[in-house]
C-alpha positions as CSV (number, residue, x, y, z in Angstrom):
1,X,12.2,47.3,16.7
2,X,14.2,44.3,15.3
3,X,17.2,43.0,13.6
4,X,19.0,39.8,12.6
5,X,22.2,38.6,13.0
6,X,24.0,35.9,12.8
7,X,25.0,33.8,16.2
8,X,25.6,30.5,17.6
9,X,24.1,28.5,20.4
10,X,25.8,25.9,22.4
11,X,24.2,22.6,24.5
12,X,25.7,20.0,25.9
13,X,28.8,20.3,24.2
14,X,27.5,20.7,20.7
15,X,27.4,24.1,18.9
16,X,25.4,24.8,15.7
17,X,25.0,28.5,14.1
18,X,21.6,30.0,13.1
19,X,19.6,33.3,12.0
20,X,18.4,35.2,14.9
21,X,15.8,37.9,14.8
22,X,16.3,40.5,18.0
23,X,12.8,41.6,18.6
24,X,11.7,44.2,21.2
25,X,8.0,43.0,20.5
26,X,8.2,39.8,21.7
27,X,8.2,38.4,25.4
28,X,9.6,35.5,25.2
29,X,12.9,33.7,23.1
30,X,11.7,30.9,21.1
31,X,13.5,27.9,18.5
32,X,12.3,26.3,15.5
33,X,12.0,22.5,16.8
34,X,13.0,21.2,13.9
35,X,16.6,23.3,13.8
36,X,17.2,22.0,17.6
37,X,16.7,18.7,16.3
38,X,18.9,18.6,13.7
39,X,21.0,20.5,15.2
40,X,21.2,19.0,19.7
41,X,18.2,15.8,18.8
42,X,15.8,16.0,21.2
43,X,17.3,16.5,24.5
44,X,14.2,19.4,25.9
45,X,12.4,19.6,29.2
46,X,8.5,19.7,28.9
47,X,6.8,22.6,30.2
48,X,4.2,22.2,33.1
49,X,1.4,23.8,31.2
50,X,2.0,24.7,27.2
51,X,2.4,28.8,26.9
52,X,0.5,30.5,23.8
53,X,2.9,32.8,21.4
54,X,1.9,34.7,18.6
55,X,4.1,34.9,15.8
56,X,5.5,38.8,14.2
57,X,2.4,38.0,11.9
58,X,-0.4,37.6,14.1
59,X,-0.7,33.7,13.9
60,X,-1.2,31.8,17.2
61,X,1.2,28.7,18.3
62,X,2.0,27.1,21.5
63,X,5.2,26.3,23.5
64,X,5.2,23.1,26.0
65,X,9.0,22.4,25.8
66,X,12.0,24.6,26.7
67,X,15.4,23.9,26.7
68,X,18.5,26.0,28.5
69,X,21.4,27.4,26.3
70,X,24.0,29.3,25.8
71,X,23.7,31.6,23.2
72,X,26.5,33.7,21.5
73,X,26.6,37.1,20.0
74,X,29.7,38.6,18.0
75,X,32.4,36.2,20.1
76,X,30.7,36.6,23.5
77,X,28.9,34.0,25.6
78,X,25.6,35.2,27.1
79,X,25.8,34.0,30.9
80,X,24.2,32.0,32.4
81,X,22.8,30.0,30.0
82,X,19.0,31.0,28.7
83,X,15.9,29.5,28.5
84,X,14.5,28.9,25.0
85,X,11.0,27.8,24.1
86,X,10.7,25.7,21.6
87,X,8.1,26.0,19.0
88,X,6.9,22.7,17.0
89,X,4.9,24.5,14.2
90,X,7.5,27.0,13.6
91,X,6.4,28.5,9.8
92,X,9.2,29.1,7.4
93,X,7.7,32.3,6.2
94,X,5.3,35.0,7.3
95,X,3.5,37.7,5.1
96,X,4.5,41.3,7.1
97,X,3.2,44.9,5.4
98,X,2.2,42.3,2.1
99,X,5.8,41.2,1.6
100,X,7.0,37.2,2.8
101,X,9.6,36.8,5.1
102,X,11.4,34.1,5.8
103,X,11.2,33.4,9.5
104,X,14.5,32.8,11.5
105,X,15.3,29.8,13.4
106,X,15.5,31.8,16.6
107,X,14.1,34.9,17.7
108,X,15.1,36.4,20.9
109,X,12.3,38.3,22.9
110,X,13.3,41.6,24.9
111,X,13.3,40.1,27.9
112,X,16.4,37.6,26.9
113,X,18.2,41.4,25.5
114,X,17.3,42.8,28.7
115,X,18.9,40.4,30.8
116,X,22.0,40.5,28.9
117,X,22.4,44.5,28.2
118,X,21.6,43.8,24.6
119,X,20.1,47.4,22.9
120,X,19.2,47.7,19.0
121,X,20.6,50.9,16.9
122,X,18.8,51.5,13.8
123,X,22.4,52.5,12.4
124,X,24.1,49.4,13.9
125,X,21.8,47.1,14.7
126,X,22.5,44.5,17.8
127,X,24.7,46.0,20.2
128,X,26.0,44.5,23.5
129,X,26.5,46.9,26.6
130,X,29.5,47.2,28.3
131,X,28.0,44.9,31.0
132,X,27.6,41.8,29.1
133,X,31.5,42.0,28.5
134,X,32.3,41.9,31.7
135,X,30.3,38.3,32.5
């Protein structure tokens, strides 16, 4: 399942606000690098070893940089901060079922909404548990 929404990430004391996609398919929460740029400049750890993604469409990429934010849905900070891959060749639109798609510049895997209690309702969309209130 998935949905977008609207939300903001903060690092080191900047905040910028972005189009996230909530998807239950992927593993892992990536970033457009070229958002994060304009957005933090290039302040990113490298990753030991690059990890390979696949993209909602199928097409292959790879992440060797990751940075730690704090990410914020509907007025609430996500704590602790996350980790985010970032992803240099980040398309801007994907074909899915023969339509395009504009890609967001953050999509957050299931195992960033597991951590934080975050569920999707086909009526509602992206819903917070009561647990992530509470942090």
């Amino acid at each position: 399942m998935r949905a977008l929404k609207n939300v903001r990430i903060k690092f080191m004391g900047k905040e910028a606000s972005c189009t996230a996609l909530f998807d239950t398919g992927s593993g892992h929460t990536v970033i457009q690098r070229a958002f994060f740029e304009k957005s933090f400049n290039a302040n990113w750890s490298k990753l030991p070893r690059p990890i390979k993604l696949y993209l909602v469409n199928g097409d292959f990429v790879e992440a060797d940089k990751y940075v730690q934010v704090t990410i914020v849905v509907d007025d609430v900070e996500l704590l602790p901060p996350e980790v985010i891959l970032i992803i240099d060749k980040f398309v801007e639109e994907v074909e899915v079922e023969g339509r395009r798609v504009k890609m967001p510049e953050l999509i957050i895997g299931s195992g960033t909404m597991d951590k934080y209690g975050i569920t999707l309702d086909p009526k509602e969309g992206v819903k917070l548990t009561g647990a992530v209130l509470l942090l």
